[in-house]
Z-matrix of the N, CA and C atoms (Angstrom, degrees):
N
C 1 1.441
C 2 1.530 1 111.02
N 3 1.149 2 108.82 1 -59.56
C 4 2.021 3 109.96 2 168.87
C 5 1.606 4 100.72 3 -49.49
N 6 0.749 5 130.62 4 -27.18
C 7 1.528 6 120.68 5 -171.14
C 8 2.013 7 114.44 6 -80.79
N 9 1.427 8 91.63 7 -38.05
C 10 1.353 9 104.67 8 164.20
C 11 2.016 10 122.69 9 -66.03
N 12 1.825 11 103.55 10 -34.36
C 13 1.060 12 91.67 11 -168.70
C 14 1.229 13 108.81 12 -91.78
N 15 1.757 14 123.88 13 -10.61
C 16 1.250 15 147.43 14 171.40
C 17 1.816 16 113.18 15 -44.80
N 18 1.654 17 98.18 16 -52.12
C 19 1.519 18 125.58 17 178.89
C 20 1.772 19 97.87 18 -51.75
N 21 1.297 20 98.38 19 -67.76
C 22 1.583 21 113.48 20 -146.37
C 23 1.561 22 96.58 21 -71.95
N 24 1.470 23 132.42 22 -28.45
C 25 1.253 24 126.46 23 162.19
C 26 1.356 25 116.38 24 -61.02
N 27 1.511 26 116.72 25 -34.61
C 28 1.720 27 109.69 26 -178.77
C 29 1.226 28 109.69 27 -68.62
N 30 1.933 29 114.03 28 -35.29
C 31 1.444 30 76.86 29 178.35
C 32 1.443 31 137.28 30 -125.73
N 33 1.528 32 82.26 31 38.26
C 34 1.660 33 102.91 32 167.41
C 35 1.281 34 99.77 33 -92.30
N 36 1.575 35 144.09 34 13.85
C 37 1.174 36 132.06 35 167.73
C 38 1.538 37 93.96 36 -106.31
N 39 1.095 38 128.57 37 -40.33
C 40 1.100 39 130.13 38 -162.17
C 41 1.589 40 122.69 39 -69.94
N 42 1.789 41 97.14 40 -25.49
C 43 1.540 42 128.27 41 171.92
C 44 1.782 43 98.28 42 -80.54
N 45 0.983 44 145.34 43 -8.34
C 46 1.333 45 148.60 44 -177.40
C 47 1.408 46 104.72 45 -126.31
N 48 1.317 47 139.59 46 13.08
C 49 0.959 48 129.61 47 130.19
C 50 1.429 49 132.45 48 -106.81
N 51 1.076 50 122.20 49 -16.93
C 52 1.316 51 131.78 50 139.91
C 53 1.431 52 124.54 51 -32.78
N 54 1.272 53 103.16 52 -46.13
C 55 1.947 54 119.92 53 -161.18
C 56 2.061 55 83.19 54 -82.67
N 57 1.115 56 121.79 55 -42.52
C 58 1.313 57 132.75 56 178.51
C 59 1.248 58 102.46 57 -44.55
N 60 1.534 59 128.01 58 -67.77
C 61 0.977 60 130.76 59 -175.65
C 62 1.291 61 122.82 60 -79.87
N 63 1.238 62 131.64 61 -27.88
C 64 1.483 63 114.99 62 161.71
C 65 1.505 64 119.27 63 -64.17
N 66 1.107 65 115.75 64 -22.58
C 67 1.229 66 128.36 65 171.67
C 68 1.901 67 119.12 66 -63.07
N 69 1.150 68 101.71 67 -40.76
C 70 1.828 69 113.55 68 167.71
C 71 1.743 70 105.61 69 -79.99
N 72 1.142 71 108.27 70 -31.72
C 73 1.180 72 108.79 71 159.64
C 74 1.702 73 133.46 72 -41.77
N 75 1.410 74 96.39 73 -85.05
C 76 1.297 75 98.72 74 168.68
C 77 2.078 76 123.16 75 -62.46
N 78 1.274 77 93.58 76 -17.24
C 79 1.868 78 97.34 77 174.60
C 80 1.710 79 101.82 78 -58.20
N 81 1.546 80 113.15 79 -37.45
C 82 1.382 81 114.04 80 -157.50
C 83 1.518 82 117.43 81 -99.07
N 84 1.902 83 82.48 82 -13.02
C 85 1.813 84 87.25 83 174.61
C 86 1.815 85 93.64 84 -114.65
N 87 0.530 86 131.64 85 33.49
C 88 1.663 87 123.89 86 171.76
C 89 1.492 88 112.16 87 -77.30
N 90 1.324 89 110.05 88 -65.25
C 91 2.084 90 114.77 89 176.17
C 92 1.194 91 122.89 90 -40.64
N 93 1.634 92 97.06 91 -44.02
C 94 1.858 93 105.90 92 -164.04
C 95 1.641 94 99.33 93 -60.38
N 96 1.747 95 86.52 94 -47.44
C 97 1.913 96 100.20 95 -161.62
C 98 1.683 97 89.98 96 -63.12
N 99 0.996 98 166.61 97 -37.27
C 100 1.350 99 152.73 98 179.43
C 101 1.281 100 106.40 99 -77.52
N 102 1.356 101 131.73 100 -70.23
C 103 1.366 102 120.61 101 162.88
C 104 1.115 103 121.69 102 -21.49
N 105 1.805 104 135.03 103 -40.00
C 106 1.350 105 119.29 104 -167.72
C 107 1.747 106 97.75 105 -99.44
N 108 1.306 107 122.43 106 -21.88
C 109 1.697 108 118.22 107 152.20
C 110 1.449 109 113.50 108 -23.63
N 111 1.229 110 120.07 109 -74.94
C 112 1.761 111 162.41 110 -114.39
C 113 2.112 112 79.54 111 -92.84
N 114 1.564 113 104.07 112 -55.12
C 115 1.243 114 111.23 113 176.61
C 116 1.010 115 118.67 114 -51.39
N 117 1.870 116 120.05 115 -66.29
C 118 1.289 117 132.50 116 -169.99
C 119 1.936 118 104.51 117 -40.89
N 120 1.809 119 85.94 118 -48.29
C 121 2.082 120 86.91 119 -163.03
C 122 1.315 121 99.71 120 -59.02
N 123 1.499 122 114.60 121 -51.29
C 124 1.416 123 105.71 122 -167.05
C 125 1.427 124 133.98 123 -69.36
N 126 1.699 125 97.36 124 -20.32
C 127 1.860 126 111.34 125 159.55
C 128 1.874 127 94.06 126 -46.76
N 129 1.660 128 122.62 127 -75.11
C 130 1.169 129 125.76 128 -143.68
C 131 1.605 130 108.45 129 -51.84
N 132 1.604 131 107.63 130 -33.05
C 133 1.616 132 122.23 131 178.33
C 134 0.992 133 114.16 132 -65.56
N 135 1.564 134 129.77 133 -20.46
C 136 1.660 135 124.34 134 -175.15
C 137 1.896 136 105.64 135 -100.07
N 138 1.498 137 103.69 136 -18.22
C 139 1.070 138 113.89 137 141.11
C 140 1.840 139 158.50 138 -8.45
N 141 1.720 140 78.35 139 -82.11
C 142 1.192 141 101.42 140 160.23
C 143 2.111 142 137.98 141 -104.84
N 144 1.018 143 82.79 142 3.74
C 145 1.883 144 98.42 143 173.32
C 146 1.167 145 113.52 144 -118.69
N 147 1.361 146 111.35 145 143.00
C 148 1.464 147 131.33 146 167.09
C 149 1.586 148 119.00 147 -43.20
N 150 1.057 149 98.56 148 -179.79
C 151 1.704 150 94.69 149 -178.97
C 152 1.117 151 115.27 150 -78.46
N 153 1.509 152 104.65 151 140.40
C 154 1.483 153 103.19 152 -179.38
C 155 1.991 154 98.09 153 -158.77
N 156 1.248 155 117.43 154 -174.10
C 157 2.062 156 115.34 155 -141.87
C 158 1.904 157 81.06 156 -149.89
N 159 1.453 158 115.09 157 0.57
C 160 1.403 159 100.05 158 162.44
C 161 1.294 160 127.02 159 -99.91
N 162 1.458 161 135.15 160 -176.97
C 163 1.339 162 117.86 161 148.59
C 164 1.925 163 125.77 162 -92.81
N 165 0.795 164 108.27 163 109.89
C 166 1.847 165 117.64 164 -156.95
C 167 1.728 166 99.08 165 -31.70
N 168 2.058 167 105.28 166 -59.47
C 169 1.278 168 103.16 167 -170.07
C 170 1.842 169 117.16 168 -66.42
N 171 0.975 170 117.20 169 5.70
C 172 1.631 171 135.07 170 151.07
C 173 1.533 172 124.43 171 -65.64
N 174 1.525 173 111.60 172 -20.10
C 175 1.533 174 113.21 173 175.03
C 176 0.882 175 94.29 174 -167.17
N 177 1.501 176 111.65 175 93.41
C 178 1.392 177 145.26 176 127.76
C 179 1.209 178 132.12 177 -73.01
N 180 1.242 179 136.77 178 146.53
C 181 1.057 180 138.48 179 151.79
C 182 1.738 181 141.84 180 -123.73
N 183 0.835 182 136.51 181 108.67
C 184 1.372 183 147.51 182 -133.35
C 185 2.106 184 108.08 183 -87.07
N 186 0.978 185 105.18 184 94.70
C 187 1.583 186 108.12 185 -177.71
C 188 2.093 187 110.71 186 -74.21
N 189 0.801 188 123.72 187 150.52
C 190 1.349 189 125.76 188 163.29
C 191 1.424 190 115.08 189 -101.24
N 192 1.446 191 130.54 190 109.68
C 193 1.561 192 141.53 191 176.03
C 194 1.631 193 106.22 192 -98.59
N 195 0.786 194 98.23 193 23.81
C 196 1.919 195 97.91 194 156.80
C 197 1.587 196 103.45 195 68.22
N 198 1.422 197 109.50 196 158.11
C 199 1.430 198 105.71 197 -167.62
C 200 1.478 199 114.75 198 74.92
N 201 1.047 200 131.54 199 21.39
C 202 1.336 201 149.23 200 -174.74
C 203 1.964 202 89.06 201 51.27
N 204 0.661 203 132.92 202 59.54
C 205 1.463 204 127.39 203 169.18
C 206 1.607 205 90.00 204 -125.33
N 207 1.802 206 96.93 205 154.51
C 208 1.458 207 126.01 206 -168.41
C 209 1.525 208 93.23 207 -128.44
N 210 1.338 209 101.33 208 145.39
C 211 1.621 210 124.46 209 141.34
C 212 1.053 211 126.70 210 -106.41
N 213 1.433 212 142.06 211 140.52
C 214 0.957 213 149.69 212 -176.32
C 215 1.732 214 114.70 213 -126.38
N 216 1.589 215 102.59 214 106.65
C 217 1.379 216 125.87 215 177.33
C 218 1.155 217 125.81 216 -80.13
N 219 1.719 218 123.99 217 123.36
C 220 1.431 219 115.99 218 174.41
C 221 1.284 220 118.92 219 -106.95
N 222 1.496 221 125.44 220 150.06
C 223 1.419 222 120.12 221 -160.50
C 224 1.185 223 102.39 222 -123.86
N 225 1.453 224 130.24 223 137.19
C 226 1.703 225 131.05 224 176.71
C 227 1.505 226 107.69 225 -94.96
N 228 0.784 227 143.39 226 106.20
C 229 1.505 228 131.81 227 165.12
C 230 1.311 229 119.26 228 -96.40
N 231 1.440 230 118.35 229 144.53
C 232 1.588 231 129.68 230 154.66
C 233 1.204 232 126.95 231 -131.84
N 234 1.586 233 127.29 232 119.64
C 235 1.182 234 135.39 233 -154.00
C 236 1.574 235 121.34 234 45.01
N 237 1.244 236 118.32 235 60.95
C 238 1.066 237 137.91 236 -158.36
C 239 1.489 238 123.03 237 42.79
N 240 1.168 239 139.63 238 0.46
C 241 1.459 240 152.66 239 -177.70
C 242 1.649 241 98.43 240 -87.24
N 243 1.309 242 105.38 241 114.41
C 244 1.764 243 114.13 242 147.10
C 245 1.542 244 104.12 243 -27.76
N 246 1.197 245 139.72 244 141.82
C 247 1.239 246 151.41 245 162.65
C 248 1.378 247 104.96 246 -127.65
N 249 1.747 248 143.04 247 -20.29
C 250 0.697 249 143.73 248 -142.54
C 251 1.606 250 139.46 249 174.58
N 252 1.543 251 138.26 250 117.99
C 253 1.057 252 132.52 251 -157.44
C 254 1.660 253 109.93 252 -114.35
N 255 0.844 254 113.96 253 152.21
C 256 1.464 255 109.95 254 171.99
C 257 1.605 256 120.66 255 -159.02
N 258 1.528 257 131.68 256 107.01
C 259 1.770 258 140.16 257 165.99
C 260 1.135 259 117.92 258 -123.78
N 261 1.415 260 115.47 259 164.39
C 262 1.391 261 112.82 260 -162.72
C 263 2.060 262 90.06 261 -95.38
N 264 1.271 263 86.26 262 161.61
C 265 1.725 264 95.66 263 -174.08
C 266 1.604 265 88.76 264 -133.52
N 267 1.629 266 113.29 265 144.45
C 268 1.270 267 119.38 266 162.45
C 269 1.260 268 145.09 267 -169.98
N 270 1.087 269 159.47 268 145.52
C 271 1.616 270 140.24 269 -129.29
C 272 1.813 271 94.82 270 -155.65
N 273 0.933 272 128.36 271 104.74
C 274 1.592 273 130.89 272 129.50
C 275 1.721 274 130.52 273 -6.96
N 276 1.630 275 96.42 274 -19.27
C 277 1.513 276 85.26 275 173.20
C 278 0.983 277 130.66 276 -115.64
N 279 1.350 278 129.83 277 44.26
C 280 1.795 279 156.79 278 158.27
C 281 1.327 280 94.19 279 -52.65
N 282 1.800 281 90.74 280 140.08
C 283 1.984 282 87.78 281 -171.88
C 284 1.879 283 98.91 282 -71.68
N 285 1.438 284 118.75 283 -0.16
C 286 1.681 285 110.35 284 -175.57
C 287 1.669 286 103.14 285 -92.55
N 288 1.408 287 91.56 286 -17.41
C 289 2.008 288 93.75 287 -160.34
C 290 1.462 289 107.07 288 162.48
N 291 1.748 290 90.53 289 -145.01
C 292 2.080 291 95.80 290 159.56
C 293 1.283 292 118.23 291 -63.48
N 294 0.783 293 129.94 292 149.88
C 295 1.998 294 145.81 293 150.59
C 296 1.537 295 92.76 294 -110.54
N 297 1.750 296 108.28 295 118.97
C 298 1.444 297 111.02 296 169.82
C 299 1.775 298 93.12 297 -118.70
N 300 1.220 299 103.50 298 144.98
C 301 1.703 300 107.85 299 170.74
C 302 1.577 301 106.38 300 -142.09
N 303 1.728 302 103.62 301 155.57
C 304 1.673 303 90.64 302 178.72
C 305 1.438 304 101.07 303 -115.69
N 306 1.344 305 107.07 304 127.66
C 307 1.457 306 118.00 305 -171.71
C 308 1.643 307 109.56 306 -92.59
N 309 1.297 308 88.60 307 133.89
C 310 1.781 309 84.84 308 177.80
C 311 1.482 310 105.15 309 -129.25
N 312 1.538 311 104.52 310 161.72
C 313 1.339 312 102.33 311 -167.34
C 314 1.719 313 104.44 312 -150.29
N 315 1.331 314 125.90 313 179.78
C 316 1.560 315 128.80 314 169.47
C 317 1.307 316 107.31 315 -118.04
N 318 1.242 317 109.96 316 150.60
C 319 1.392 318 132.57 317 -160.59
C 320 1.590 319 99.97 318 -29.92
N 321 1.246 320 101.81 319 -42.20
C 322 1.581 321 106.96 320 -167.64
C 323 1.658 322 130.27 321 -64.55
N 324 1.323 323 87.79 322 -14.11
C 325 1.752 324 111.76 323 -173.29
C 326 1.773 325 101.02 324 99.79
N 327 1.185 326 135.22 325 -3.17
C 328 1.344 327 122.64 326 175.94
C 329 1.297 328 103.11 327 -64.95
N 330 1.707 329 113.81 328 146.94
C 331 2.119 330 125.61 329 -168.75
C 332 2.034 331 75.32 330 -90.22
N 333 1.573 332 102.46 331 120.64
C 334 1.249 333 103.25 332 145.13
C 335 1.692 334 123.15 333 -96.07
N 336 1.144 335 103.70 334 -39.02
C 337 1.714 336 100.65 335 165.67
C 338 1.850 337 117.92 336 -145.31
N 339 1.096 338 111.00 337 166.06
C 340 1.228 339 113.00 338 165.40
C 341 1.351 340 103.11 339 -130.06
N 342 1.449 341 126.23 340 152.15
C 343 1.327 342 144.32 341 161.82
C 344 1.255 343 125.94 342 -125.35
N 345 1.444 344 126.23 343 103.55
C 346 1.410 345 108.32 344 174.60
C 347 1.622 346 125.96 345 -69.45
N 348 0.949 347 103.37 346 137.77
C 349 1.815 348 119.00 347 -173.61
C 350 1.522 349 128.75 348 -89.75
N 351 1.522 350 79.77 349 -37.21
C 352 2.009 351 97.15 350 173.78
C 353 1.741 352 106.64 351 -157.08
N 354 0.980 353 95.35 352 158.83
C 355 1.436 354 101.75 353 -174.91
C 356 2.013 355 104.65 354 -175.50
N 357 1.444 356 113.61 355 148.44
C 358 1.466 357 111.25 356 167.75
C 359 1.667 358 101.31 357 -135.93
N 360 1.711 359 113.19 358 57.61
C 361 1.338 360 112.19 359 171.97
C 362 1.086 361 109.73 360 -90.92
N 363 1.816 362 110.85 361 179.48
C 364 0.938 363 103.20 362 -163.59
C 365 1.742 364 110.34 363 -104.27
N 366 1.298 365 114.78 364 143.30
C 367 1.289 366 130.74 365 -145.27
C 368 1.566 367 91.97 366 -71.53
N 369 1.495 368 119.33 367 130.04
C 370 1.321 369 135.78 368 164.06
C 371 1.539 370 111.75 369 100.26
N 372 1.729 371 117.60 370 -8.47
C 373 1.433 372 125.76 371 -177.36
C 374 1.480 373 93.79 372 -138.85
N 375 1.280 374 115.31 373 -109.22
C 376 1.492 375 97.21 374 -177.85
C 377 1.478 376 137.42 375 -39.26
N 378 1.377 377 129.80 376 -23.13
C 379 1.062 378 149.65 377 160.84
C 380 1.631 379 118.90 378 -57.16
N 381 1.349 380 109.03 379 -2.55
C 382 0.916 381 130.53 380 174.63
C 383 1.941 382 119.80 381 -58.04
N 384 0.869 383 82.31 382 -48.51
C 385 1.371 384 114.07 383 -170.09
C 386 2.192 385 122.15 384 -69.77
N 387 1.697 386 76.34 385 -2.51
C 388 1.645 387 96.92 386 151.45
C 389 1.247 388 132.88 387 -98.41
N 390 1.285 389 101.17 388 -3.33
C 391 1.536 390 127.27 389 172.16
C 392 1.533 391 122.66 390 -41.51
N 393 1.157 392 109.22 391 102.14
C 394 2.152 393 89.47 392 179.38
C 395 1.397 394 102.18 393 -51.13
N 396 1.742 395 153.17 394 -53.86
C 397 0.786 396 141.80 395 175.28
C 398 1.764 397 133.58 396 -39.74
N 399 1.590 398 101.83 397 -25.92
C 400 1.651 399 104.06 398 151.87
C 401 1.515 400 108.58 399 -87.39
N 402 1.513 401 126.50 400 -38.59
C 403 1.151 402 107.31 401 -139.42
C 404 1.928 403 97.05 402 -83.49
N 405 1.641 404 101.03 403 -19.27
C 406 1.693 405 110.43 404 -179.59
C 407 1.404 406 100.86 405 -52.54
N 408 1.400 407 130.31 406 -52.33
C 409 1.453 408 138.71 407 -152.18
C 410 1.964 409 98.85 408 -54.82
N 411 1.466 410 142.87 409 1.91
C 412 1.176 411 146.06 410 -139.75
C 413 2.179 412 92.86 411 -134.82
N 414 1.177 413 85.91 412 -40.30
C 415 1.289 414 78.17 413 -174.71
C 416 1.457 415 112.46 414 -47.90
N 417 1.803 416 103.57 415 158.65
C 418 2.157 417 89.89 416 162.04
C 419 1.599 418 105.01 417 91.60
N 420 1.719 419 114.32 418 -51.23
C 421 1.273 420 126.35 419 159.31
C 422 1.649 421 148.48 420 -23.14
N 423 0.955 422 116.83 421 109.56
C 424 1.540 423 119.99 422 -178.37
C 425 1.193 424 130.51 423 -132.89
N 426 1.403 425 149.41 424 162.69
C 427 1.389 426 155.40 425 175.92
C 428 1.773 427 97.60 426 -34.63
N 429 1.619 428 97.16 427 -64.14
C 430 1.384 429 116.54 428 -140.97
C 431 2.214 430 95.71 429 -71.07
N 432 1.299 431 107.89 430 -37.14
C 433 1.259 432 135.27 431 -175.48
C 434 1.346 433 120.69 432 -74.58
N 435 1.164 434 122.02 433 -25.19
C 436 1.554 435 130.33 434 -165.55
C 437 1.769 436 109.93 435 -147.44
N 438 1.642 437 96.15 436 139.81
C 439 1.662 438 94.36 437 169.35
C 440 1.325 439 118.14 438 -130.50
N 441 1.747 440 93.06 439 105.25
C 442 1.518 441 120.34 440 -149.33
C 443 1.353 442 104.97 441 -54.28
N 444 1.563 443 125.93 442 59.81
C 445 1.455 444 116.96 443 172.61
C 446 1.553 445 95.34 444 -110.00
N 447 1.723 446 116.88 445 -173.38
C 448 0.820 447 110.28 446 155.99
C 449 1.707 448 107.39 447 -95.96
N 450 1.471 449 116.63 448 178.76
C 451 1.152 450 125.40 449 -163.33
C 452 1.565 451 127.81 450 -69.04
N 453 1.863 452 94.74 451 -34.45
C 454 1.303 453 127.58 452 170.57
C 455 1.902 454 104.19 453 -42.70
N 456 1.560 455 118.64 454 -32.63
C 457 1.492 456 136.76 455 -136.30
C 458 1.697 457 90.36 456 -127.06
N 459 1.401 458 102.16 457 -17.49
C 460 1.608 459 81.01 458 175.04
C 461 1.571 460 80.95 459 116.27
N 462 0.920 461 151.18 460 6.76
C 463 1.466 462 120.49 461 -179.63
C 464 0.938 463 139.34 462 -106.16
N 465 1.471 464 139.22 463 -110.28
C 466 1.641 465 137.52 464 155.90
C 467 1.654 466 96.98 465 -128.89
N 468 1.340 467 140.58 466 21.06
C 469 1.317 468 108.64 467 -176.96
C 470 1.337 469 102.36 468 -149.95
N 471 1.608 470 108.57 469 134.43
C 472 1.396 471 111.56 470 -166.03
C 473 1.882 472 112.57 471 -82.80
N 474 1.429 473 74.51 472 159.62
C 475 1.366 474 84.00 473 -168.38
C 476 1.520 475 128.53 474 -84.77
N 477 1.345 476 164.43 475 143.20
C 478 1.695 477 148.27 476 -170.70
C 479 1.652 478 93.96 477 -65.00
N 480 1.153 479 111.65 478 121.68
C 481 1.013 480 103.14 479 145.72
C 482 1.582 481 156.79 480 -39.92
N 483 1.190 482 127.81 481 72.96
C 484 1.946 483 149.41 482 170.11
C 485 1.147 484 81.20 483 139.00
N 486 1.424 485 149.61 484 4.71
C 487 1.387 486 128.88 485 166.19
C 488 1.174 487 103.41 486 -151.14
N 489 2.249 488 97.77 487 139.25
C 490 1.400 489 120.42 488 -172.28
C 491 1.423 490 102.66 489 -144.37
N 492 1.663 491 131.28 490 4.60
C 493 1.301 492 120.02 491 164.24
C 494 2.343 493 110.02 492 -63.41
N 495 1.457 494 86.17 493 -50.97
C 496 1.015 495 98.35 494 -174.71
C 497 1.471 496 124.51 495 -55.81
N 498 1.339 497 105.25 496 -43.50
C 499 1.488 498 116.08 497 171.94
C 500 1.669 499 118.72 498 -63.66
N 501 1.435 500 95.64 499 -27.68
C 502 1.384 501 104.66 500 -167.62
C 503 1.521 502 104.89 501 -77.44
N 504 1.274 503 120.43 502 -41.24
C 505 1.505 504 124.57 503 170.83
C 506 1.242 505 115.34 504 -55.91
N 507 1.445 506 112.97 505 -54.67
C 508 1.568 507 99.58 506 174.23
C 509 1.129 508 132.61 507 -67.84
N 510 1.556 509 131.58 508 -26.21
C 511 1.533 510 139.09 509 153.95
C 512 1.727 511 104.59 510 -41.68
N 513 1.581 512 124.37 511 -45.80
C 514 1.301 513 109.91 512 -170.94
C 515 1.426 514 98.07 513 -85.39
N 516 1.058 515 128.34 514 -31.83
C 517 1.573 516 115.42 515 -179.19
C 518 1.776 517 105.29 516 -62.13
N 519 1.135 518 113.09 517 -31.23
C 520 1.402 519 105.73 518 -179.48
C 521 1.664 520 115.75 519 -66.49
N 522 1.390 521 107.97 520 -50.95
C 523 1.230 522 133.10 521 166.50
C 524 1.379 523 113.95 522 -22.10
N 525 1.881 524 107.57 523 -73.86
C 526 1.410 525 111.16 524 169.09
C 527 1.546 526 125.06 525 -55.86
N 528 1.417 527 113.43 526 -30.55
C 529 1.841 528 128.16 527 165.50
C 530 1.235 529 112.92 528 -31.60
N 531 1.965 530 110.92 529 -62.86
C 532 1.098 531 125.17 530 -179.78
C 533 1.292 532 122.29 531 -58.99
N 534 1.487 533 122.72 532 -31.03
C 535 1.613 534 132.27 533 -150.27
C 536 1.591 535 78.84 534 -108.05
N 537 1.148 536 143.42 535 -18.30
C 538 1.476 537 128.71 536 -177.16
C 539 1.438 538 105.34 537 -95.06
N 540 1.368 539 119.57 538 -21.23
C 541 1.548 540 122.14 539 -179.74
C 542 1.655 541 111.90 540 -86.65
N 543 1.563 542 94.38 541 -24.69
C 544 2.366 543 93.28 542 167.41
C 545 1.401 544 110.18 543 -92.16
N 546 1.408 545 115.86 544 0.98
C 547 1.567 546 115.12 545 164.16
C 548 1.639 547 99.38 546 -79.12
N 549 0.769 548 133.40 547 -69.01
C 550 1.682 549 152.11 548 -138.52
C 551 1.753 550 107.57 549 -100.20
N 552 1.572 551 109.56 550 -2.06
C 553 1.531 552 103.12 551 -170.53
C 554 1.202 553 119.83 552 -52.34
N 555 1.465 554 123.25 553 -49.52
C 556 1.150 555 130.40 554 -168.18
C 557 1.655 556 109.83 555 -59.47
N 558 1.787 557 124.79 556 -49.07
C 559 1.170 558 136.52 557 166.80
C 560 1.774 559 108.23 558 -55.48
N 561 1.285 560 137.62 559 -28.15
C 562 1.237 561 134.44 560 -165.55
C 563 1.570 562 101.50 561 -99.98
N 564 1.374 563 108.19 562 -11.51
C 565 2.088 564 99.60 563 -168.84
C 566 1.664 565 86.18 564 -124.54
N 567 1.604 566 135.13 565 3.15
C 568 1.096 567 112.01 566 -177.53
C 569 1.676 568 115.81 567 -95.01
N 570 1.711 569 111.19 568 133.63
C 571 1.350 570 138.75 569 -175.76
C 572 1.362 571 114.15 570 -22.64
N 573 1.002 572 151.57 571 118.44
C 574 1.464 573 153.68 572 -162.65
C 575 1.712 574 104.53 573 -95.31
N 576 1.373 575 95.12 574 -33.64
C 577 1.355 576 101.19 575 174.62
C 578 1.388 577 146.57 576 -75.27
């Protein structure tokens, strides 16, 4: 019996120092790991917008999509003029999972770029779809101009070749991008100043 309670004290100390240290752990890596987030998004936002002399994550503006869920809009400016929009768009139905991309656009609603941000496709087919050669085909793009299917479906946008789950999610995530940015234009391009 002492031998048992001998055990179970070591390694309930041993489990509490452990828990100690992951705990100093994450205290010391917590900032960086958001800080280097904060980077990644705002790399993908300079990305996708035209030129602009601000810093985007400096003028944002925050939309409400119902369900108590938020979007959060980034704005490029030059010489005080919007030049540029940029949010992340994203769909659950990637044959790996989510496909998140950050779509950027000009005042006007034309897609100047897309960037994918995250993705768990599959490497060499769905993965495809990080491709500048898919992701170029978007530029120029608009609601009024394009029918955000893929082509396979009737639409305007080609598909990766041996893979169309993946492509297909991100065309509708873009799709909805677009249709949430001609709801909200007036709130997303209006002057802060």
């Amino acid at each position: 019996m002492r031998e048992i309670i001998r055990l179970v004290t070591v390694l309930t100390v041993l489990c509490v120092l452990a828990a100690m240290a992951l705990a100093r752990v994450y205290e010391f890596t917590k900032d960086p790991i958001v800080n280097q987030r904060r980077l990644a998004k705002l790399r993908a936002v300079e990305a996708v917008i035209p030129e602009h002399e601000n810093q985007p994550d400096q003028d944002t503006v925050t939309i409400d999509i119902g369900e108590g869920n938020k979007r959060l809009v980034y704005r490029g400016t030059l010489e005080g003029q919007i030049t540029g929009i940029a949010f992340e768009v994203s769909s659950s139905k990637g044959y790996g999972g989510e496909v998140v991309a950050m779509l950027g656009l000009d005042p006007n609603g034309l897609i100047y770029g897309i960037e994918i941000v995250r993705h768990s496709e599959t490497p060499g087919l769905g993965a495809k779809i990080t491709t500048p050669e898919f992701r170029s085909q978007f530029k120029g793009r608009s609601i009024s101009n394009t029918k955000f299917m893929l082509k396979k479906d009737g639409g305007d946008i080609d598909q990766v070749t041996g893979a169309t789950t993946s492509p297909r999610a991100i065309v509708k995530a873009i799709r909805e991008g677009m249709e949430f940015f001609n709801d909200h234009k007036d709130t997303i391009t209006e002057d802060k100043g």
